[in-house]
Structure formats: structure tokens, C-alpha cells
Predicted model as a PDB file, atoms N, CA, C, CB and O in Angstrom, pLDDT in the B-factor column:
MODEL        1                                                                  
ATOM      1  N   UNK A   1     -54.567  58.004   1.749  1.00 83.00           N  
ATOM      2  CA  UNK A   1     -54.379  56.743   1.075  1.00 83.00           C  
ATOM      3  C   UNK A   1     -54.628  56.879  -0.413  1.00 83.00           C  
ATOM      4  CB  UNK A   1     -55.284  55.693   1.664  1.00 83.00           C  
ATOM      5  O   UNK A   1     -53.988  56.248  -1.254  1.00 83.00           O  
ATOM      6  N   UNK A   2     -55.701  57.834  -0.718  1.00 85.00           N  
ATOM      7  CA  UNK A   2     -55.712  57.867  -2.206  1.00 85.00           C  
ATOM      8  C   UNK A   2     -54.861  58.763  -3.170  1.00 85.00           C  
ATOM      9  CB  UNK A   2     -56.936  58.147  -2.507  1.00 85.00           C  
ATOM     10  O   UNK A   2     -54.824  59.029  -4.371  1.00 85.00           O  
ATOM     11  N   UNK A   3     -54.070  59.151  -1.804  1.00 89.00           N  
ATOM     12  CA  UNK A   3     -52.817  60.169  -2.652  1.00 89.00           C  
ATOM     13  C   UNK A   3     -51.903  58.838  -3.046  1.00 89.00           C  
ATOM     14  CB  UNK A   3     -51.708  61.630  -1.408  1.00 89.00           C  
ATOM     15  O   UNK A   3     -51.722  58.453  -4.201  1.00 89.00           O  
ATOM     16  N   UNK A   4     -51.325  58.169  -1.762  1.00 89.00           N  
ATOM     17  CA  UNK A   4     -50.537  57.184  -2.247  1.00 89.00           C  
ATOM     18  C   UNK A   4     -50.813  56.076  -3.333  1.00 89.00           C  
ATOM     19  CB  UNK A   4     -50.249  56.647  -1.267  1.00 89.00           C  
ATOM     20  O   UNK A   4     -49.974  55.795  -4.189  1.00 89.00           O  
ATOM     21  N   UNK A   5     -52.063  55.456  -3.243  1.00 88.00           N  
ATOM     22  CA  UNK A   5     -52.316  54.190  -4.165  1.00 88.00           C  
ATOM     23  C   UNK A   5     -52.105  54.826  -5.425  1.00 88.00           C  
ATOM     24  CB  UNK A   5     -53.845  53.426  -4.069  1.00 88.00           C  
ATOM     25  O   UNK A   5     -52.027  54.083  -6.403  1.00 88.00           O  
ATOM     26  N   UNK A   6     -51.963  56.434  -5.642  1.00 91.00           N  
ATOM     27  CA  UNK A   6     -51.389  56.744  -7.253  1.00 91.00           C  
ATOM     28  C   UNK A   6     -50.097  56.260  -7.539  1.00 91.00           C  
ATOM     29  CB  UNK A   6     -51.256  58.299  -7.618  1.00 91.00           C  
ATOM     30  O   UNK A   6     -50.059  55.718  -8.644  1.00 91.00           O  
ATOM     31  N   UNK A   7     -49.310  56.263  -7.095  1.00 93.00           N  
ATOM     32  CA  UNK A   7     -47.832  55.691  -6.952  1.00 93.00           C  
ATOM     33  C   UNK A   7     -47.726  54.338  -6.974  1.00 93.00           C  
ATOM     34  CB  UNK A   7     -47.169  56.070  -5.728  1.00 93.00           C  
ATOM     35  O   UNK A   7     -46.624  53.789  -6.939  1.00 93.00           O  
ATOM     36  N   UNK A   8     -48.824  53.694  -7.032  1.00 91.00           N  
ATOM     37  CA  UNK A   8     -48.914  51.953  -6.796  1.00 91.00           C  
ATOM     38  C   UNK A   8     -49.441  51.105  -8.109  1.00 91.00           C  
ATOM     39  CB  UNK A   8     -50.131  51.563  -5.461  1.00 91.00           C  
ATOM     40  O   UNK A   8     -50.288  51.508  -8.907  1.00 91.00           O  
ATOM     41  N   UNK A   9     -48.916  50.145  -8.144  1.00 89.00           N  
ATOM     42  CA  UNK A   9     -49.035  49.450  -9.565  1.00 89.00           C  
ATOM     43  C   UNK A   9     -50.215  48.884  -9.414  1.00 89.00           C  
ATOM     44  CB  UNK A   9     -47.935  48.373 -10.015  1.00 89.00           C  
ATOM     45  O   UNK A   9     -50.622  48.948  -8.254  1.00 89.00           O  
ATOM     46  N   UNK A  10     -51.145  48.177 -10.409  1.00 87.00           N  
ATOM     47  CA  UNK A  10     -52.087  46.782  -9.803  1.00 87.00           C  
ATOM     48  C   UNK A  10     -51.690  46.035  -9.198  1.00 87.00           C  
ATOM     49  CB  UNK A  10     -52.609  45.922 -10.519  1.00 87.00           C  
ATOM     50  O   UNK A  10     -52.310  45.944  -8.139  1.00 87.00           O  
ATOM     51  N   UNK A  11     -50.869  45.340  -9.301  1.00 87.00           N  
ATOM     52  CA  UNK A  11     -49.455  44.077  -7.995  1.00 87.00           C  
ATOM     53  C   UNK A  11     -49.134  44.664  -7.274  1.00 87.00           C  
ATOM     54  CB  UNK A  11     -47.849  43.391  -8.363  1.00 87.00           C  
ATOM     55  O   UNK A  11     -48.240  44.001  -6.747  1.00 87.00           O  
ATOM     56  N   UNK A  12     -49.244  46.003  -6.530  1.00 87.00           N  
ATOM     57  CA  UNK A  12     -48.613  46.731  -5.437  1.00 87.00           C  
ATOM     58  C   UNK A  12     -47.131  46.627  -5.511  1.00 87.00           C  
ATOM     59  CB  UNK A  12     -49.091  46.228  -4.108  1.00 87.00           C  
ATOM     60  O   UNK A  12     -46.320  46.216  -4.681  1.00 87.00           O  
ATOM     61  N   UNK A  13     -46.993  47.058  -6.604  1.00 91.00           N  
ATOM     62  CA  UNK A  13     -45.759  47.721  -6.669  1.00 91.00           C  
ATOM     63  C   UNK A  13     -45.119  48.886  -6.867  1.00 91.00           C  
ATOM     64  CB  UNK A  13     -45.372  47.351  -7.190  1.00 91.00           C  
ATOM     65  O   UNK A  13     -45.145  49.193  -8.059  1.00 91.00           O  
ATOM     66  N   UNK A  14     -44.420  49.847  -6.022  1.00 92.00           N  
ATOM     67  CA  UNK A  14     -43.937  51.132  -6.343  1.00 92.00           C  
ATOM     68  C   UNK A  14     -43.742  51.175  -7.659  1.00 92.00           C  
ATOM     69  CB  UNK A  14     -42.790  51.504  -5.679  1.00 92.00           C  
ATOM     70  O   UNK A  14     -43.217  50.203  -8.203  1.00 92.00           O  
ATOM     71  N   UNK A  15     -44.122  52.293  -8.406  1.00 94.00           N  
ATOM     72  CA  UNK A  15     -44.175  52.760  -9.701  1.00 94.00           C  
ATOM     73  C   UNK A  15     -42.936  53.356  -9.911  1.00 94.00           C  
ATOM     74  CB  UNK A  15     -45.267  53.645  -9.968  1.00 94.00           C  
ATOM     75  O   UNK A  15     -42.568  54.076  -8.982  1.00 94.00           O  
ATOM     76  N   UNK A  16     -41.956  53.236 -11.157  1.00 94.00           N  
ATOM     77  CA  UNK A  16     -40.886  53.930 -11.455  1.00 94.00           C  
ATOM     78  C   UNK A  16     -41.218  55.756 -11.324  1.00 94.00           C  
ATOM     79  CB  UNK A  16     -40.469  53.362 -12.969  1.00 94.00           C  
ATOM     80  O   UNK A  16     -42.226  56.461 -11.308  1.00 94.00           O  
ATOM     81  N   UNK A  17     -39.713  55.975 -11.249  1.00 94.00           N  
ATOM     82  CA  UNK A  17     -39.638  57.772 -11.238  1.00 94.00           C  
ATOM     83  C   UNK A  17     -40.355  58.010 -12.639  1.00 94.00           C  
ATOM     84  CB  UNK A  17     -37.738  58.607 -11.236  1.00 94.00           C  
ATOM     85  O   UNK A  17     -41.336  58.753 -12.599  1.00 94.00           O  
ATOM     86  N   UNK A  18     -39.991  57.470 -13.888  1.00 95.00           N  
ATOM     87  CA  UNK A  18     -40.185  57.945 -15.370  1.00 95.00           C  
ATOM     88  C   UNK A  18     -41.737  57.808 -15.349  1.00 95.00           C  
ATOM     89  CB  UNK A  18     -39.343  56.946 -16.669  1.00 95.00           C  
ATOM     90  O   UNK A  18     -42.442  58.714 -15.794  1.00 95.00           O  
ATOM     91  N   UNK A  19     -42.284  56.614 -14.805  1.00 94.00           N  
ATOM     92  CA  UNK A  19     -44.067  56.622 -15.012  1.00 94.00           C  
ATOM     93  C   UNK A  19     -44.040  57.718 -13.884  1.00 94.00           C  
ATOM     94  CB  UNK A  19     -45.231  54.865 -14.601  1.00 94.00           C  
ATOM     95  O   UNK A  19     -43.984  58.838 -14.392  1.00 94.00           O  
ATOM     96  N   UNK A  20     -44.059  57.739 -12.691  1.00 92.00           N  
ATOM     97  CA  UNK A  20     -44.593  58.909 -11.739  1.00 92.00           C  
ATOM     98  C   UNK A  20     -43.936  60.874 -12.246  1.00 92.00           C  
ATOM     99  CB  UNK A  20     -43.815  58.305  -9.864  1.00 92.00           C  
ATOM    100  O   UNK A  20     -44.446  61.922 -11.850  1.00 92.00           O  
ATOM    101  N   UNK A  21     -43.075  60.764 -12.914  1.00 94.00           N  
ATOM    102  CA  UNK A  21     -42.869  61.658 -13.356  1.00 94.00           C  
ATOM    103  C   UNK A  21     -42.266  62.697 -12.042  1.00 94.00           C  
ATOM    104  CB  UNK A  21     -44.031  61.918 -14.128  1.00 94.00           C  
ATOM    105  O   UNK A  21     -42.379  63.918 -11.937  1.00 94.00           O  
ATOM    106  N   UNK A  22     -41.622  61.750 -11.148  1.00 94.00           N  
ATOM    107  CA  UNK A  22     -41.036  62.711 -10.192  1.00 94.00           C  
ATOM    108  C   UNK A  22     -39.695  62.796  -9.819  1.00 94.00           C  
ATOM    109  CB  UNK A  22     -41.589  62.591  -9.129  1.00 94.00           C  
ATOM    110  O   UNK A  22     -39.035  61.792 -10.086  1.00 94.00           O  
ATOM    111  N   UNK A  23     -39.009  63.876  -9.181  1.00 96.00           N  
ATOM    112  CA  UNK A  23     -37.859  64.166  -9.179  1.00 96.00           C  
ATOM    113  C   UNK A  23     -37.388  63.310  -7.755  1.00 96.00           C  
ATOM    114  CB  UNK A  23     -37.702  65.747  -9.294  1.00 96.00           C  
ATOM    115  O   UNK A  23     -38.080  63.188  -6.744  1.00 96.00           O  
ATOM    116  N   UNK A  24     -35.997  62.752  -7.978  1.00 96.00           N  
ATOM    117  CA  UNK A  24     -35.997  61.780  -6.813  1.00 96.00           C  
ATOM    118  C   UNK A  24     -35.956  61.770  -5.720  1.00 96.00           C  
ATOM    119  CB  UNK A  24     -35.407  61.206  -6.764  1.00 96.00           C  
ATOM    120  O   UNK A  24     -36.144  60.735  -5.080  1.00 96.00           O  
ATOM    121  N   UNK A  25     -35.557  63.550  -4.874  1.00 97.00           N  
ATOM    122  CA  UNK A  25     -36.444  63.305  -3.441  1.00 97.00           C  
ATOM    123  C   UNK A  25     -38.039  63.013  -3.519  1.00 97.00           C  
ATOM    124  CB  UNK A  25     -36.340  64.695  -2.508  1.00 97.00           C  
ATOM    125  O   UNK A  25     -38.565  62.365  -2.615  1.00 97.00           O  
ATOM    126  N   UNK A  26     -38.699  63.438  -4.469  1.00 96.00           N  
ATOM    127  CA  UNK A  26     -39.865  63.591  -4.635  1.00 96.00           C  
ATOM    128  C   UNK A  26     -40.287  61.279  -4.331  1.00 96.00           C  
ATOM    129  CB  UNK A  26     -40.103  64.680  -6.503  1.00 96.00           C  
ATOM    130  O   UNK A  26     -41.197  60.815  -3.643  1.00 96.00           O  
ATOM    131  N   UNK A  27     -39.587  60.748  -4.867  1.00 96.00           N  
ATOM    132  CA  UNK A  27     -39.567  59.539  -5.286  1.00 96.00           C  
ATOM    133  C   UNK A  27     -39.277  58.739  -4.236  1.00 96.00           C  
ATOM    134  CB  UNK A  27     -38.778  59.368  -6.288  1.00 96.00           C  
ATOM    135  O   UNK A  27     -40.019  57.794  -3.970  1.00 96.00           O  
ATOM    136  N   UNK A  28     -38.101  59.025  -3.458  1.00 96.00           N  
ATOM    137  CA  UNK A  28     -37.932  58.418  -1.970  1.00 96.00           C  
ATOM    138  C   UNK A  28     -38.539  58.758  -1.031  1.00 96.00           C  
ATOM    139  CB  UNK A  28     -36.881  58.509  -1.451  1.00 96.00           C  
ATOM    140  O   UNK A  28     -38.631  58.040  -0.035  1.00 96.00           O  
ATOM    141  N   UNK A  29     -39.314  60.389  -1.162  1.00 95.00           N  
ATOM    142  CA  UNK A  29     -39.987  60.494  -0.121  1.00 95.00           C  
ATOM    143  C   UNK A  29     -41.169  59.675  -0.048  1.00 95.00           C  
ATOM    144  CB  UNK A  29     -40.233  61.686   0.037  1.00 95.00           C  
ATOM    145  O   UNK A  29     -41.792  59.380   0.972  1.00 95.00           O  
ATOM    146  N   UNK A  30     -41.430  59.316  -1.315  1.00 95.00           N  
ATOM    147  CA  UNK A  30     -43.260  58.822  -1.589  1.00 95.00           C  
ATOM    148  C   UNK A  30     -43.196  56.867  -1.115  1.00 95.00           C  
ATOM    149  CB  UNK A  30     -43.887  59.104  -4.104  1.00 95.00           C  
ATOM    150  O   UNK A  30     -44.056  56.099  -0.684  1.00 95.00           O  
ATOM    151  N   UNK A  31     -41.258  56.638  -1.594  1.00 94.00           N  
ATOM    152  CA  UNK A  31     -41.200  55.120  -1.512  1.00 94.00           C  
ATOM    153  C   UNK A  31     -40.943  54.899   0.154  1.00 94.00           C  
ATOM    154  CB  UNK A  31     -39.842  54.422  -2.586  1.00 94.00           C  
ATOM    155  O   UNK A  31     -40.929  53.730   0.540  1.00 94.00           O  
ATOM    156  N   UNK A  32     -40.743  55.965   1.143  1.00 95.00           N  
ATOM    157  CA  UNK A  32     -40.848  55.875   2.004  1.00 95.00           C  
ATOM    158  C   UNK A  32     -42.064  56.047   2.611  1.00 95.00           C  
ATOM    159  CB  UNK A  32     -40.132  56.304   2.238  1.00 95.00           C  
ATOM    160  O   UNK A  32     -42.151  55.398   3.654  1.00 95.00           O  
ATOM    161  N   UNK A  33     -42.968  56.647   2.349  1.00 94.00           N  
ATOM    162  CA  UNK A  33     -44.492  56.688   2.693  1.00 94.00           C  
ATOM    163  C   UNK A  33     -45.191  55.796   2.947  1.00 94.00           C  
ATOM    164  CB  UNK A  33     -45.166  57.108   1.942  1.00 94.00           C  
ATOM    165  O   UNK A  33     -45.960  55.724   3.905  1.00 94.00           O  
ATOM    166  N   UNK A  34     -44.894  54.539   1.619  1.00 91.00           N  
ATOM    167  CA  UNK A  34     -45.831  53.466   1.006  1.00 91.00           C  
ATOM    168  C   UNK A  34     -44.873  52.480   1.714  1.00 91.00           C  
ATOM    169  CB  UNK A  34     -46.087  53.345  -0.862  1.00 91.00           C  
ATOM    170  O   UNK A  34     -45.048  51.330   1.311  1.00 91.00           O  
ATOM    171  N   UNK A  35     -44.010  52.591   2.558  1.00 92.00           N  
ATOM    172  CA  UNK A  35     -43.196  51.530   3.221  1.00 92.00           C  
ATOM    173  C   UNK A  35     -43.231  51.588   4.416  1.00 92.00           C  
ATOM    174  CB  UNK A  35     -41.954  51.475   2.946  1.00 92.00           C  
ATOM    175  O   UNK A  35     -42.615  50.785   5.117  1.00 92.00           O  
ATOM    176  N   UNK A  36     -44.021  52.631   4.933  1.00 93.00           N  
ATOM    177  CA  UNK A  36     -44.446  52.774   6.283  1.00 93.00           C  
ATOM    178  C   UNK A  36     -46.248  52.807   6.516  1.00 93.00           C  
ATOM    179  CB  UNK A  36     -43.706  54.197   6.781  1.00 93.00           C  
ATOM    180  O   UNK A  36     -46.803  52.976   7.602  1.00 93.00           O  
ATOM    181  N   UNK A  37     -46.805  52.637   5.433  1.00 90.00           N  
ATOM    182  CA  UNK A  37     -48.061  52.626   5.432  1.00 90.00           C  
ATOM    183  C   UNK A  37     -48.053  50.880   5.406  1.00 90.00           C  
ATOM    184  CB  UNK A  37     -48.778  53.584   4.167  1.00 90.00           C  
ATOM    185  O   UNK A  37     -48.608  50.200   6.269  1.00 90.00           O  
ATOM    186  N   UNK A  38     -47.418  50.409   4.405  1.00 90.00           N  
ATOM    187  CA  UNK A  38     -47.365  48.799   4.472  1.00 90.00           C  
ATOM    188  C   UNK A  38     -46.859  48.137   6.109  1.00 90.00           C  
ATOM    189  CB  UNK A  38     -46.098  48.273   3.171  1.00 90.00           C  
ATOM    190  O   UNK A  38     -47.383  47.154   6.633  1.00 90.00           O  
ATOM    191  N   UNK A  39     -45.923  48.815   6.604  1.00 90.00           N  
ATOM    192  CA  UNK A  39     -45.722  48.094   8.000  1.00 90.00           C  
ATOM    193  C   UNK A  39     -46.984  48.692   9.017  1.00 90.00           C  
ATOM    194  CB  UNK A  39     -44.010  48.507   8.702  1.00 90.00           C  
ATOM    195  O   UNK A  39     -47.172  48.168  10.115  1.00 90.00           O  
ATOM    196  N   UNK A  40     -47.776  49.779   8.563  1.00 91.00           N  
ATOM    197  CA  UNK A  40     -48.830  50.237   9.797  1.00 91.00           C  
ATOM    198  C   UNK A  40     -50.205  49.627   9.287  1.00 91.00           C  
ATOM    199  CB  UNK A  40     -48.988  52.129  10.033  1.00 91.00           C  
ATOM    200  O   UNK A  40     -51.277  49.822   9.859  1.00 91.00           O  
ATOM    201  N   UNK A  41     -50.015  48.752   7.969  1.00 88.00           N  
ATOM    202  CA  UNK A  41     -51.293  47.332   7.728  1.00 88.00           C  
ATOM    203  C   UNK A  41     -52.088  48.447   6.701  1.00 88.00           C  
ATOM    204  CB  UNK A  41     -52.596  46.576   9.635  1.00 88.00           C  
ATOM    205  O   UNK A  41     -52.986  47.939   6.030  1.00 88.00           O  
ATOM    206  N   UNK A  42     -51.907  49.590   6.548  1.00 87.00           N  
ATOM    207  CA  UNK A  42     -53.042  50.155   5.831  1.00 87.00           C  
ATOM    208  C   UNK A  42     -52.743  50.575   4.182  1.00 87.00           C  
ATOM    209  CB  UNK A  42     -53.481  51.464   6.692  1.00 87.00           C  
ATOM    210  O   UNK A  42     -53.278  51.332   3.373  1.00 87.00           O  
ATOM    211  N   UNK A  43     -51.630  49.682   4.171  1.00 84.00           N  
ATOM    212  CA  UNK A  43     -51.631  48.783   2.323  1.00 84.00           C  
ATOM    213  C   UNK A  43     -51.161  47.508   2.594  1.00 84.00           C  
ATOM    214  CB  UNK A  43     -50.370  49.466   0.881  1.00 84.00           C  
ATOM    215  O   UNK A  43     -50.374  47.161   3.474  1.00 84.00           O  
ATOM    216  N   UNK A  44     -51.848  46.694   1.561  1.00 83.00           N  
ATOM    217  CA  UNK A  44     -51.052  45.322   1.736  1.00 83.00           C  
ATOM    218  C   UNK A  44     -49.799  45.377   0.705  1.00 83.00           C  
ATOM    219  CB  UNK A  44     -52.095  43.906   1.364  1.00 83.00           C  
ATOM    220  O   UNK A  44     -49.667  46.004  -0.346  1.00 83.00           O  
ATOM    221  N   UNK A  45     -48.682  44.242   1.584  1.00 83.00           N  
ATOM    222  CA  UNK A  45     -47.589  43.963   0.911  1.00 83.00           C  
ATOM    223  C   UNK A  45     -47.436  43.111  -0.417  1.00 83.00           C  
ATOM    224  CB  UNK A  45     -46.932  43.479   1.766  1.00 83.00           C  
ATOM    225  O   UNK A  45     -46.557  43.217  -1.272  1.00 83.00           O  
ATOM    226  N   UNK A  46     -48.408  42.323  -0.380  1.00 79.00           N  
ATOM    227  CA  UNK A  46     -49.037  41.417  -1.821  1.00 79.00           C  
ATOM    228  C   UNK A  46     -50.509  42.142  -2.137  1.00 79.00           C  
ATOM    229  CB  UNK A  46     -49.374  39.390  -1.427  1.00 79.00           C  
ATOM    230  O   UNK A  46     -51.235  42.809  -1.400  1.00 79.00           O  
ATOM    231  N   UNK A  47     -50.650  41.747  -3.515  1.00 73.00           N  
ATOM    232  CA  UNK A  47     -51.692  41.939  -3.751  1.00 73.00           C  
ATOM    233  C   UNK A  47     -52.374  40.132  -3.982  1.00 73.00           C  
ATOM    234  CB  UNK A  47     -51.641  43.073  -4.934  1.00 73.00           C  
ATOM    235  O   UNK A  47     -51.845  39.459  -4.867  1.00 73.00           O  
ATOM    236  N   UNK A  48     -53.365  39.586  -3.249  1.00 69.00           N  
ATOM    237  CA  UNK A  48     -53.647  38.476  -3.105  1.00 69.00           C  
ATOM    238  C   UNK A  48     -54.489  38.034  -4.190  1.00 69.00           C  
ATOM    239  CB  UNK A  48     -54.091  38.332  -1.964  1.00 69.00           C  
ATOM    240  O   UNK A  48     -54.743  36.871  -4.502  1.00 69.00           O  
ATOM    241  N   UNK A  49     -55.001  39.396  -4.876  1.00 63.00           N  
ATOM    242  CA  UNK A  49     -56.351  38.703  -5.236  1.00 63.00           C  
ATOM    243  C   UNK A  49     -56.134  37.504  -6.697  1.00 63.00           C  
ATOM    244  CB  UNK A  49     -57.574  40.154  -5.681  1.00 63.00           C  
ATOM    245  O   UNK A  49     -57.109  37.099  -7.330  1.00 63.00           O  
ATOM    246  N   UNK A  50     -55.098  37.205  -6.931  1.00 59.00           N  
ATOM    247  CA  UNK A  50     -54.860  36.420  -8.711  1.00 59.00           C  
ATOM    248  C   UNK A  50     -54.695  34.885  -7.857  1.00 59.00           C  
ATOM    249  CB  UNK A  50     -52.832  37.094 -10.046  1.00 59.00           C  
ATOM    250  O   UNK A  50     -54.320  34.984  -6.689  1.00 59.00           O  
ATOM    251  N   UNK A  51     -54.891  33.849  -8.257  1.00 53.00           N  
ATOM    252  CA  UNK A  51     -54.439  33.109  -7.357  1.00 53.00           C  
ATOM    253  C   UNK A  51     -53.464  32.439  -8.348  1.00 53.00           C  
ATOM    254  CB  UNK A  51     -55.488  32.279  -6.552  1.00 53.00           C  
ATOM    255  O   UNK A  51     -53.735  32.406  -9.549  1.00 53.00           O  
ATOM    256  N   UNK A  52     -52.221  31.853  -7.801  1.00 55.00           N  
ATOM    257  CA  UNK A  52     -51.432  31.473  -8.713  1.00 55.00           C  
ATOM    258  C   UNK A  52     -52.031  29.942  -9.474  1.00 55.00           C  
ATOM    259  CB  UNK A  52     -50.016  31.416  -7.984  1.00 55.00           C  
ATOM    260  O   UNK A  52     -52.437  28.950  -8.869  1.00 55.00           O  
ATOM    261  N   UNK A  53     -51.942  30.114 -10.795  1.00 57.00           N  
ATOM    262  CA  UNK A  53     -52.222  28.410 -11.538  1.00 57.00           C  
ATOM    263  C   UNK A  53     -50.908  27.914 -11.924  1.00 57.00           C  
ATOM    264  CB  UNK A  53     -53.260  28.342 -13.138  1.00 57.00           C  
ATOM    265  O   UNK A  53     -49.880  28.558 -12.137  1.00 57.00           O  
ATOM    266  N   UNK A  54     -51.133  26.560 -11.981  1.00 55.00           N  
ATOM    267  CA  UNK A  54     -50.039  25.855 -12.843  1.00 55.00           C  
ATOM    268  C   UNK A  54     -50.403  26.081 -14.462  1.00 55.00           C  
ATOM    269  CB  UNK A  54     -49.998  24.118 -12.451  1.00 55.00           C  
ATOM    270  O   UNK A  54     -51.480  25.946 -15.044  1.00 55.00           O  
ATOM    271  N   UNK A  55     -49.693  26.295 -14.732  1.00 57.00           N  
ATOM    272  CA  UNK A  55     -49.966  26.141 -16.182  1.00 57.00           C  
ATOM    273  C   UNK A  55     -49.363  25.343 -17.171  1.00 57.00           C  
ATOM    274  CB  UNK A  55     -49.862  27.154 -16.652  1.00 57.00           C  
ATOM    275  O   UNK A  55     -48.365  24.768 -16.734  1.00 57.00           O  
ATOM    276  N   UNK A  56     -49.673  25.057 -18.602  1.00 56.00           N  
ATOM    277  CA  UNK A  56     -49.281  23.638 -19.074  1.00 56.00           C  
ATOM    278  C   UNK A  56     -48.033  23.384 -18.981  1.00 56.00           C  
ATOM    279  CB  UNK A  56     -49.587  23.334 -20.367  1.00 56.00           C  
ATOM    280  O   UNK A  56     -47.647  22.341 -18.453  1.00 56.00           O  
ATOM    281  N   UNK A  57     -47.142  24.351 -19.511  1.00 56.00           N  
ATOM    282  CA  UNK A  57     -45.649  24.040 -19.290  1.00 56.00           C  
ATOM    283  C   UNK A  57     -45.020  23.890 -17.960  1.00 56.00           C  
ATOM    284  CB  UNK A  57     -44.920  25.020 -19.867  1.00 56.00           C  
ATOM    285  O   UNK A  57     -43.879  23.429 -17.981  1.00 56.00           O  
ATOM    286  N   UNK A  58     -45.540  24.193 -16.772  1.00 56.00           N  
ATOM    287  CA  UNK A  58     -44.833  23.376 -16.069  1.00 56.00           C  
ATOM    288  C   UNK A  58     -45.185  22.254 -15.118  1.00 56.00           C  
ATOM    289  CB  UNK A  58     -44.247  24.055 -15.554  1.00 56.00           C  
ATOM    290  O   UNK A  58     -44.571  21.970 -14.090  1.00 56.00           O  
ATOM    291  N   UNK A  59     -46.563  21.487 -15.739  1.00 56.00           N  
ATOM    292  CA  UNK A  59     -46.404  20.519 -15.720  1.00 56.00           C  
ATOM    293  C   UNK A  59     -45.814  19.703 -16.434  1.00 56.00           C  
ATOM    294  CB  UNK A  59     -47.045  20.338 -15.582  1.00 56.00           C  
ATOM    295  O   UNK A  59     -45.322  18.630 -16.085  1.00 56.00           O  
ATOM    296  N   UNK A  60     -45.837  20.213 -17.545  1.00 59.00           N  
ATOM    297  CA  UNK A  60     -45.015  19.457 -18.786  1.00 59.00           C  
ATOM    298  C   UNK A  60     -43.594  19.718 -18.071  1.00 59.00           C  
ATOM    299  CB  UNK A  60     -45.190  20.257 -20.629  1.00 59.00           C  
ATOM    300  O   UNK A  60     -43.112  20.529 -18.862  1.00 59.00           O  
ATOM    301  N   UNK A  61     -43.165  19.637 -17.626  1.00 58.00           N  
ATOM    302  CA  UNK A  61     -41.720  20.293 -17.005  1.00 58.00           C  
ATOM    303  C   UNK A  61     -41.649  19.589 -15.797  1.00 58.00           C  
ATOM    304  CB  UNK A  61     -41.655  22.038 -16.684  1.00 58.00           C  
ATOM    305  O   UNK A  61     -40.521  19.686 -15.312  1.00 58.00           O  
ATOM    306  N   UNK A  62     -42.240  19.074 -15.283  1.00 59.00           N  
ATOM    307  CA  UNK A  62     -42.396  18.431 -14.072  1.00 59.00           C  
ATOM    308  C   UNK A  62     -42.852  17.377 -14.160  1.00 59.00           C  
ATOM    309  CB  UNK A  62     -43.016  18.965 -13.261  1.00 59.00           C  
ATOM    310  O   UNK A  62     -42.989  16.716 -13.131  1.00 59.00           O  
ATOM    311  N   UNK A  63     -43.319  16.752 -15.650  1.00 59.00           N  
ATOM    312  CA  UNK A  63     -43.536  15.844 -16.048  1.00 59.00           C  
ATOM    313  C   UNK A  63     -42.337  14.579 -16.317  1.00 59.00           C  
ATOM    314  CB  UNK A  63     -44.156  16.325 -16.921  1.00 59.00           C  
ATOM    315  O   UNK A  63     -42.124  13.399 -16.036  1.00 59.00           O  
ATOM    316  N   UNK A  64     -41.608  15.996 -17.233  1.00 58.00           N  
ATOM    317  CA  UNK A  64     -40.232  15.387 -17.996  1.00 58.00           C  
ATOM    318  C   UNK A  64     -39.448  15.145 -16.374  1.00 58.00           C  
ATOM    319  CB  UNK A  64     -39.189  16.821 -19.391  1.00 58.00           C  
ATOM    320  O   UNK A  64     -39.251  13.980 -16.028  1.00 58.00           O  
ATOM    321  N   UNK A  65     -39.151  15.959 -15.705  1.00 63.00           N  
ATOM    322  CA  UNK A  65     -38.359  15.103 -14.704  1.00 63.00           C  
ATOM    323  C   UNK A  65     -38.441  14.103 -13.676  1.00 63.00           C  
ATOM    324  CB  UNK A  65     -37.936  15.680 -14.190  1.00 63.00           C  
ATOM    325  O   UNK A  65     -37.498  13.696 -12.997  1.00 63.00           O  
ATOM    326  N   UNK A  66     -39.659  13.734 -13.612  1.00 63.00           N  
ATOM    327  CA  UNK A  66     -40.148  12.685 -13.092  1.00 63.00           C  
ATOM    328  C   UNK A  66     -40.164  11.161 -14.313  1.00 63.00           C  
ATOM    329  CB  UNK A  66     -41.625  13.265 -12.559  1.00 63.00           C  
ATOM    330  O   UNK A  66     -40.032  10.036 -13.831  1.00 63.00           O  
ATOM    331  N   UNK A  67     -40.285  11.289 -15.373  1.00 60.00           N  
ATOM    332  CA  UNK A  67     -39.774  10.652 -16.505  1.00 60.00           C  
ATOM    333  C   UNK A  67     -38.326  10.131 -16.361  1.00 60.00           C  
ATOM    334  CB  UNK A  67     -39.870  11.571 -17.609  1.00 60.00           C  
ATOM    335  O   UNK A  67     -37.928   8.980 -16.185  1.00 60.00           O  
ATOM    336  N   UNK A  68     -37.573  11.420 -16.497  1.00 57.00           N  
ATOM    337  CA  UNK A  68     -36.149  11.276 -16.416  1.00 57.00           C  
ATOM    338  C   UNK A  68     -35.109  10.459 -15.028  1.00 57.00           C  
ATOM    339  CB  UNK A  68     -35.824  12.739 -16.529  1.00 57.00           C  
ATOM    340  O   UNK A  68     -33.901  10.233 -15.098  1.00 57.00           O  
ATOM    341  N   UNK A  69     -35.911  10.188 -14.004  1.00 56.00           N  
ATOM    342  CA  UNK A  69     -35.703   9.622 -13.243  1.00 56.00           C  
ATOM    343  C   UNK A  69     -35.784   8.384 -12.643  1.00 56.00           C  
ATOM    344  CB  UNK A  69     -35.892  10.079 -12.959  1.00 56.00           C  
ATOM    345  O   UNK A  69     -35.282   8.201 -11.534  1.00 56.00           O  
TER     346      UNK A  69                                                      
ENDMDL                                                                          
END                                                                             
């Protein structure tokens, strides 16, 4: 697991070839790894921990169309 989470962003996201610096079997083999470790539960598919906020603009945005109506 700590080979793979190198390949993994903070958001759990597969890392490009140019940041991992690998050649592209090298790249599908690894995006296949981390796509079978995610369906066997031992990475998560989100990373949960941020929790989403509203932030001012879109209430302001959700403001205006409730206005507009």
C-alpha cells in the first residue's frame, strides 16, 4: 500500500505520467493496481476528509435566482 499511495494525489487521485515520471505500461499497470485495490476497500474512492462549504458566491447565486423569480 505504501508503494501505491506514491502514485496518489491528496484527493485520491491517480497522478499524471509527467509527475510520476513513468513510461506508460509502467502507468497503466500502476492505474490498474490502484483500481483494484479501490474495489478490494483497501483505498478509498473519495477522499472524505474536507467537508464541502457553501461559500459566498453561491449563495449570492442562489440568492439572485430566487429574487428573479
Amino acid at each position: 500500500m505504501s508503494l501505491i499511495s506514491r502514485f496518489i494525489s491528496e484527493q485520491e487521485k491517480i497522478l499524471s505520467r509527467r509527475v510520476n515520471r513513468l513510461t506508460l505500461k509502467q502507468q497503466q499497470s500502476i492505474t490498474i493496481a490502484i483500481k483494484q485495490a479501490r474495489i478490494l476497500s483497501l483505498l478509498p474512492f473519495l477522499n472524505n476528509e474536507k467537508q464541502f462549504e457553501r461559500n459566498e458566491s453561491t449563495t449570492r447565486t442562489t440568492a439572485l435566482r430566487t429574487r428573479n423569480k
